[in-house]
C-alpha positions as a printed Julia matrix, in Angstrom:
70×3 Matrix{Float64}:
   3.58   19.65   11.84
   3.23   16.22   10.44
   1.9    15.65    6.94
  -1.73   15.93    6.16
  -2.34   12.3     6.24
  -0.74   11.58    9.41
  -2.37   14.49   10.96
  -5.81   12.95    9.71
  -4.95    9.39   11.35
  -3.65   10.95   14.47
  -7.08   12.75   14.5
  -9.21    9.45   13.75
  -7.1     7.51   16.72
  -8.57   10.5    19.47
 -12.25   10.04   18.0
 -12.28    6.23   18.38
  -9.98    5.16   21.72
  -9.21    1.54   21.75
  -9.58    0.69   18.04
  -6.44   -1.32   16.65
  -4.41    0.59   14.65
  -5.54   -1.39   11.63
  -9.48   -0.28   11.74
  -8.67    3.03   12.42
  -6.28    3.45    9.1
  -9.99    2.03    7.56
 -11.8     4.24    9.23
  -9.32    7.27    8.39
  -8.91    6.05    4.24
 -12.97    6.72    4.22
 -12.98   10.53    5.82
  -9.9    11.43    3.95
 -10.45   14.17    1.51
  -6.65   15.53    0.05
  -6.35   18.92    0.06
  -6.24   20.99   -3.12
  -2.67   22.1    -1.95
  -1.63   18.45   -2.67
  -3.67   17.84   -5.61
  -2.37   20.55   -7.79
   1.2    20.15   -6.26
   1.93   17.09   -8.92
   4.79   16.9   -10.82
   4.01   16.07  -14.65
   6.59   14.17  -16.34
   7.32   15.14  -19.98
   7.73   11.67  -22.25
  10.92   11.66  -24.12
  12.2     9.54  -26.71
  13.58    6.72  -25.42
  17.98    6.7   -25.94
  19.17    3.95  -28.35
  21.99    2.12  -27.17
  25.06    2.33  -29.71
  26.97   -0.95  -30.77
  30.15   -1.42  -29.61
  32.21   -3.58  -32.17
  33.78   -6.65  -31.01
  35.64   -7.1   -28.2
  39.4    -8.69  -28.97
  39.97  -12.43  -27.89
  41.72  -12.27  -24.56
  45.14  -13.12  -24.55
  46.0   -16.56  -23.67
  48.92  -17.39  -21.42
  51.48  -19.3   -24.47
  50.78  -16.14  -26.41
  51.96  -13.37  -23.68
  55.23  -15.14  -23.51
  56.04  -15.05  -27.02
């Protein structure tokens, strides 16, 4: 069992033979109704405060090469 959609276009290809794909996904989008199964099945994301960043100090010059050997 494929999803609703597909199920719906797969129907919609056996009612018009011959059809390119492309008029029968038009064709389809206008009898689609989504099921109230799939409606109500929508997650709802809470909003959160968005997470400052913290500040790093300064980073340390990198050592040049005269200095290592020292």
């Amino acid at each position: 069992m494929g999803s609703a959609w597909l199920d719906h276009v797969k129907k919609t290809i056996r009612l018009h033979p011959g059809k390119p794909l492309k008029e029968v996904l038009k064709l389809a989008k206008k009898t689609y109704k989504k099921t109230a199964a799939a409606v109500t099945g929508k997650k709802v994301h809470k909003k959160t405060a968005k997470k400052s960043h913290k500040r790093r100090g300064k980073k340390s010059a990198k050592k040049t090469r005269r200095s290592r050997r020292r």
